[in-house]
C-alpha positions as CSV (number, residue, x, y, z in Angstrom):
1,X,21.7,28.0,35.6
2,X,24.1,25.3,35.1
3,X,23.8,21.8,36.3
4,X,26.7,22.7,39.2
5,X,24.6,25.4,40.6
6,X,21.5,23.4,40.7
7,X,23.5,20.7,42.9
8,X,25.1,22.9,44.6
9,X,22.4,24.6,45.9
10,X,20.2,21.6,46.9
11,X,22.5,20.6,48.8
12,X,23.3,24.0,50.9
13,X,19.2,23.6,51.4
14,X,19.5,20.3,52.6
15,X,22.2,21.3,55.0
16,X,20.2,23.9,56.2
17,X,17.0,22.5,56.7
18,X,17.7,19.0,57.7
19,X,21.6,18.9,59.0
20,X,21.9,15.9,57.5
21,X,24.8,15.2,55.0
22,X,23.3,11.8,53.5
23,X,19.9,13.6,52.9
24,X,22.0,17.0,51.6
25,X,22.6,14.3,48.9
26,X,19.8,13.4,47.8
27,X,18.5,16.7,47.6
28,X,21.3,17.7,45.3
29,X,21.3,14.5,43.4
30,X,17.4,15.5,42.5
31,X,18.3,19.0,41.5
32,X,20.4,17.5,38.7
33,X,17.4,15.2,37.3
34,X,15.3,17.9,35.3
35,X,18.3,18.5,33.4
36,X,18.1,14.8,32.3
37,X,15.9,16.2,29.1
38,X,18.9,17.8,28.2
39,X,19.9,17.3,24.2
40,X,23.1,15.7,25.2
41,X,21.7,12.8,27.9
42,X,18.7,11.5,26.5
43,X,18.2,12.4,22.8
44,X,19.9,13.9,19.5
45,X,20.0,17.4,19.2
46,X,17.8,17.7,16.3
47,X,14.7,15.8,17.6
48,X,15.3,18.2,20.8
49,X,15.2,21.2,19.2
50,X,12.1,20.1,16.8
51,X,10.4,19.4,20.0
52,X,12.2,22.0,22.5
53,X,12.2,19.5,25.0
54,X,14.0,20.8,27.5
55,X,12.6,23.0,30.3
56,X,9.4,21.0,29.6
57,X,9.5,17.4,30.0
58,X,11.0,17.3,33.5
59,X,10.7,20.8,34.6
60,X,7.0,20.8,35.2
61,X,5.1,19.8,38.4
62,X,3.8,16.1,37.7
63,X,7.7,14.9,37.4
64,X,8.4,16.7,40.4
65,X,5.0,15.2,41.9
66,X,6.0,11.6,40.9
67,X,9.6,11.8,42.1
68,X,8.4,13.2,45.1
69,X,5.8,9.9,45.5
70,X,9.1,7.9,44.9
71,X,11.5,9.5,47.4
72,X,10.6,12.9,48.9
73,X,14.3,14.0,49.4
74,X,15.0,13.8,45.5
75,X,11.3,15.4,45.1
76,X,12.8,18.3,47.2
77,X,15.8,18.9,44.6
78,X,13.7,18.9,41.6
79,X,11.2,21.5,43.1
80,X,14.2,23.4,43.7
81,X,15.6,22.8,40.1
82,X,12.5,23.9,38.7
83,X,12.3,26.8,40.9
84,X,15.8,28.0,40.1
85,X,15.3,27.8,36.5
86,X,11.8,30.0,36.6
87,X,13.8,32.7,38.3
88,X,16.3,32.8,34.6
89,X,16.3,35.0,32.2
90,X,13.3,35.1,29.8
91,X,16.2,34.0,27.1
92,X,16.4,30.8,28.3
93,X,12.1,30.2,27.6
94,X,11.8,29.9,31.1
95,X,10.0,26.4,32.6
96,X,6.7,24.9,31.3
97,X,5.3,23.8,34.9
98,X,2.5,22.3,33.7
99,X,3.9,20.6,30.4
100,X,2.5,18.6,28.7
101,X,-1.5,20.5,29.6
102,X,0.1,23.6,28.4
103,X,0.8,22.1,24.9
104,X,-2.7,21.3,24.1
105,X,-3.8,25.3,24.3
106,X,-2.6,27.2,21.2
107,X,-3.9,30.3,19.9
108,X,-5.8,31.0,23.3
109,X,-5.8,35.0,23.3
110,X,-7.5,37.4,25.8
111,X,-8.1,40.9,25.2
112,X,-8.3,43.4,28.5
113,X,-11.7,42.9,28.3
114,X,-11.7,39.2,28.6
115,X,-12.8,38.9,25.0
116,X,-11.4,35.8,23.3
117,X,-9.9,36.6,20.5
């Protein structure tokens, strides 16, 4: 999804569930922050793509935990970021919600037995 869309629809949920225009944007103002990790916002493209960065370090649920802590209203709009994102297409490497656990585990194969292989 594109950064519009994520704003956009944090603050239609805002709307809806708190029929407050201030706190509509603050929602929608924390569905843009995951996309801070973005190759043209915080880093070069090349160390980006040596690390693929993005959908991982703030699309996972301790940066959505820890904004949350900060301001629940911008914690709202990055849960709804990252939920947006999960529903993509599996071309876009969908989220890594628990980055960066889920980095440590390589080569961790199960058969249908529960063998490990």
């Amino acid at each position: 999804m594109n950064l519009n869309s994520h704003i956009l629809f944090g603050i239609a949920v805002g709307m809806f569930l708190f029929h407050n225009t201030e706190t509509a944007i603050l929602i929608g103002i924390g569905a843009a922050l995951p996309d801070l990790d973005r190759e043209y916002i915080l880093t070069n493209k090349l160390s980006l793509a040596k690390h693929q960065l993005h959908r991982a370090l703030f699309h996972n649920i301790f940066f959505g935990l820890l904004i949350y802590i900060l301001n629940q209203y911008l914690g709202i709009g990055v849960f709804l970021h990252i939920m947006l994102d999960m529903l993509t297409s599996p071309a876009d490497r969908g989220v890594e919600i628990l980055f960066p656990l889920d980095r440590f585990i390589k080569d961790f194969h199960l058969d249908y037995d529960g063998i490990i292989r």
